[in-house]
C-alpha positions as CSV (number, residue, x, y, z in Angstrom):
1,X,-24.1,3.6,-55.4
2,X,-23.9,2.6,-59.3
3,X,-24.1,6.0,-61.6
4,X,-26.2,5.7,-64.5
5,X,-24.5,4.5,-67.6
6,X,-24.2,7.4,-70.5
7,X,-24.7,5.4,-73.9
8,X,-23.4,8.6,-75.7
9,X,-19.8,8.4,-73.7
10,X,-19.8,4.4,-73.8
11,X,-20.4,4.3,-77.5
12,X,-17.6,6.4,-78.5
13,X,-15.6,5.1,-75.9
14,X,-15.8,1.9,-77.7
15,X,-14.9,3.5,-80.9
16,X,-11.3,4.6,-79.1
17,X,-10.5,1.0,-78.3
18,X,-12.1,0.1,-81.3
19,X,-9.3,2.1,-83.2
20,X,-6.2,1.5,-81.1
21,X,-7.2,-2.6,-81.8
22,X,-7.1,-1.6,-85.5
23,X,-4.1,0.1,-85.4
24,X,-1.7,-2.9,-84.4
25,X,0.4,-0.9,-82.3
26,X,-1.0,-3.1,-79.3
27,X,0.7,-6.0,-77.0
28,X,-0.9,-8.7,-76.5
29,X,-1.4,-8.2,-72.9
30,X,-2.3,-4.7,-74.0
31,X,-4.5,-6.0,-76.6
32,X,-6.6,-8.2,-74.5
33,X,-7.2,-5.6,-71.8
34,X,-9.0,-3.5,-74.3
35,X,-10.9,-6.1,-75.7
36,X,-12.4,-6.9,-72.3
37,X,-12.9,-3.2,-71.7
38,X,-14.8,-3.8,-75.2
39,X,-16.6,-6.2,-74.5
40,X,-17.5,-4.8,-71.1
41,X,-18.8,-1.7,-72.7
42,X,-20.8,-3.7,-75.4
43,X,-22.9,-5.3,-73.3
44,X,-23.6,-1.9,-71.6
45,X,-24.6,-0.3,-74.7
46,X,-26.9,-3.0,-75.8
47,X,-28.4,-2.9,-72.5
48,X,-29.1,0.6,-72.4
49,X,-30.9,0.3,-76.4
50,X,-33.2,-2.7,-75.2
51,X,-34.1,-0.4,-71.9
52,X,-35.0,2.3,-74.5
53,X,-36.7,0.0,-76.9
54,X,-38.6,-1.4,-74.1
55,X,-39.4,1.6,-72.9
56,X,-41.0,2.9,-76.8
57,X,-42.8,-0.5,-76.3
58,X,-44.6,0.0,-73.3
59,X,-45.1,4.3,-74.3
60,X,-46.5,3.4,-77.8
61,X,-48.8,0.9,-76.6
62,X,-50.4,3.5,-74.1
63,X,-50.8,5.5,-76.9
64,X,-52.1,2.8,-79.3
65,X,-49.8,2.8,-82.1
66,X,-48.5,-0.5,-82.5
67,X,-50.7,-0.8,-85.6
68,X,-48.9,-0.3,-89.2
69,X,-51.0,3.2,-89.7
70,X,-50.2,5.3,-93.2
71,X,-48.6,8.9,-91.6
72,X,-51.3,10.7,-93.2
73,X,-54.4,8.7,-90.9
74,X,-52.0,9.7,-87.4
């Protein structure tokens, strides 16, 4: 059973590792576990925005705005 990937959590987890690479205080072994952990969450965070884009896709062409309208004609 998978549990559904929070963007919100992933995204700042990545900021953590994010800032413990930057600070230099890593080993290389440490270093390189982090970066896959990185990585790792990367590719869940950009799968999670093109479900959501995907999803705004399909909702706005229900809805018939995928033309370029001025806000004051919606």
């Amino acid at each position: 059973m998978s549990s559904k990937f929070d963007f919100n959590k992933g995204l700042s987890e990545l900021e953590e590792i994010i800032g413990k690479m930057e600070s230099g205080d890593l080993s290389l072994e440490e270093s390189l576990k982090c970066f896959e952990e990185g990585i790792k969450l990367h590719r869940q965070c950009h799968s999670a925005l093109s479900s959501a884009e995907q999803r705004i896709s399909v909702l706005s062409e229900e809805d018939n705005y995928t033309e370029d309208k001025p806000l004051d004609d919606i």
